[in-house]
N, C-alpha and C positions, 0 to 999 in steps of 0.2 A: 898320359902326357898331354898336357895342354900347347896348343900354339898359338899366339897370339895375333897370327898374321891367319887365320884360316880361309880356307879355300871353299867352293862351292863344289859340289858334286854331287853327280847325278848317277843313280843307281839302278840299274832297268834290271828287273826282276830281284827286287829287293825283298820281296815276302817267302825267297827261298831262305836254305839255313845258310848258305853261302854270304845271300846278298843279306840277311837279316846280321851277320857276326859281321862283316865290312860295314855296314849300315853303325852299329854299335861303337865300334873301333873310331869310324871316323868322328863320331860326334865325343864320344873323350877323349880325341886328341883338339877340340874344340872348331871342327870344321861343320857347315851346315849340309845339309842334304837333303838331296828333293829322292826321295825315293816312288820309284816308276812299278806300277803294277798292273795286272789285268783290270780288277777287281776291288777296289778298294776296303769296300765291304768286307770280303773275305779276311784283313789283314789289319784287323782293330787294333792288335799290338804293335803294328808300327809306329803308331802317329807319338811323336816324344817330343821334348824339348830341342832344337837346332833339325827337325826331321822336317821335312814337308812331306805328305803322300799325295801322290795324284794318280789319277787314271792313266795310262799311255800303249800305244803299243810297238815296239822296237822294230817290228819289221815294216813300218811304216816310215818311211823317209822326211814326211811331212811331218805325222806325230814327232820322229824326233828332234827334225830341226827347231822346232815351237818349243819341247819340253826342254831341252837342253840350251838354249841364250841364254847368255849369263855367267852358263856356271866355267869351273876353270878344270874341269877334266870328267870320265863318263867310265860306269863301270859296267860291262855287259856281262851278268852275273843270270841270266836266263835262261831258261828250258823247258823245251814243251816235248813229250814225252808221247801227245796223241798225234804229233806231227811228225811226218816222215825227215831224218836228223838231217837229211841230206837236202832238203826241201828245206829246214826249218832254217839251219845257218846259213845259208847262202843269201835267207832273205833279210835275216836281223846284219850281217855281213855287210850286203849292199847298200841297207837303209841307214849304215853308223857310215860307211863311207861317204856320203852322201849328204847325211842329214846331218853331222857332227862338224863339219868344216864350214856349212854353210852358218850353222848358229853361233863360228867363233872358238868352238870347243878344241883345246890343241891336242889334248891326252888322251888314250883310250886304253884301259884296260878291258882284255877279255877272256875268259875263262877256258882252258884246255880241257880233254883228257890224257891219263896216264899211255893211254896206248898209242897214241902216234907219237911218242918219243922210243929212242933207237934204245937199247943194250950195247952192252960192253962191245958187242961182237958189228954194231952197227946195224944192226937188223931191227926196226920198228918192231914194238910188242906186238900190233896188230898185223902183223905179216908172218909172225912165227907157225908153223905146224901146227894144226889143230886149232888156232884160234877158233872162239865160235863165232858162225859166223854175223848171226844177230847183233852180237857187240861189236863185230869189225862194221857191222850197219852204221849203228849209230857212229863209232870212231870217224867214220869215212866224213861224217858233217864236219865235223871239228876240222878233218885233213883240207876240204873243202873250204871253210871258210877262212884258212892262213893262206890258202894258196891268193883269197880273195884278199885280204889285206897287204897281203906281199907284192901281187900285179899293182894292187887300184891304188892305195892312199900315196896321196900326194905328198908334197913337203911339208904340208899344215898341218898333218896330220900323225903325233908322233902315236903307234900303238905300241902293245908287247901284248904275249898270248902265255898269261899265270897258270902252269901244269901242277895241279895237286898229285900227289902220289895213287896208288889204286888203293889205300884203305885211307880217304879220307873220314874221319871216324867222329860224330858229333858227339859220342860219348870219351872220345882220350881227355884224361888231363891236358892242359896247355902246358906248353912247357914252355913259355914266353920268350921265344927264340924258333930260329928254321933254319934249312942251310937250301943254298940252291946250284944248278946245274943249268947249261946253255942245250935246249934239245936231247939232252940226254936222262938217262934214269939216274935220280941220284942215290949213291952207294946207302944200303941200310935196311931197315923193314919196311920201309913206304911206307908209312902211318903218321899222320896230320890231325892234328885237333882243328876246328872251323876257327878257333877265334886266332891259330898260328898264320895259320892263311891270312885272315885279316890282316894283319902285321902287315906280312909280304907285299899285300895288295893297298896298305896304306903307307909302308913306305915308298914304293915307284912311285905313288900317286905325288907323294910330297916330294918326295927328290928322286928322279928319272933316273937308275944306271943303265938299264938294260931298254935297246929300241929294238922292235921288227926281228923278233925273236921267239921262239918257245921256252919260258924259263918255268925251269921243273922247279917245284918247293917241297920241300919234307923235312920232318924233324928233327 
């Protein structure tokens, strides 16, 4: 889908599969895109027509008020896996609140897990019996960092927090379509192809329904 009015957006941790199928999506719906990574190096297959790649680092507040001017909304599509979860989002969290209002930036997408959305029963995945509790580790980042957007951003700053289901699967068919839920587990298998998320996270971007929310996606 082409659009002829295209938007700039800025991709922090765009050399994941997440941020590389958003990164794709948005340039053939005709939008340009500065895609943010450690490493640039590492990530040869980024650099494309409407792509910029740059070096940057999200939990820098400075880095991102510099990498983000300009553009008109930011995807925080990131994860660091050798840093503690709870330590890691609270810093990329702080430095989008922070660095994103001051460069202008009004949108923020950012990426969930399936576990800190509730069940039928209203019980968070990650609080069930037996959860393990490594994964309630890492979940607890995520819990942590909406608690940070929900206190801090101000009026400038419209976010939403895109919850993939727990079998985000880069090998499904796309089935060029998703359905979604407010904080909750959406009814089905929980299985998402990367380039359906895409969709999800380039239509908010383009036309905002859901604010200051956890919106679950699945297919």
């Amino acid at each position: 889908m082409g659009n002829d009015t295209g938007k700039k957006i800025i991709v922090f941790g765009a050399g994941g599969r997440v941020g590389r199928a958003a990164v794709a999506e948005a340039v053939a719906r005709g939008h340009r895109v500065t895609a943010v990574v450690r490493d640039p190096a590492r990530h040869p297959g980024l650099e494309a027509p409407g792509v910029t790649v740059v070096r940057g680092d999200v939990t820098d507040p400075e880095s991102v008020a510099a990498l983000a001017a300009g553009h008109d909304a930011a995807l925080h599509a990131s994860v660091r896996l050798d840093v503690p979860s709870e330590e890691y989002f609270t810093a990329t969290a702080k430095a989008l609140l922070s660095g994103l209002p001051a460069a202008g930036v009004g949108r923020l997408l950012t990426l969930g897990i399936a576990t800190t959305l509730e069940d039928a029963s209203g019980v968070r995945l990650m609080d069930a019996p037996g959860f393990p509790a490594e994964w309630r580790a890492f979940a607890q980042g995520h819990v942590v960092e909406f608690g940070l957007l929900t206190a801090g951003a101000g009026p400038a700053l419209d976010w939403l927090m895109v919850v993939p289901p727990p079998a985000l699967d880069a090998e499904a068919e796309p089935a060029g379509g998703y359905r979604t839920a407010v904080g909750t587990v959406v009814d089905g298998p929980g299985r998402l192809a990367h380039a359906d998320l895409a969709l999800a996270l380039l239509d908010e971007i383009e036309t905002p329904r859901h604010s200051r929310v956890q919106l679950a996606v699945s297919a």
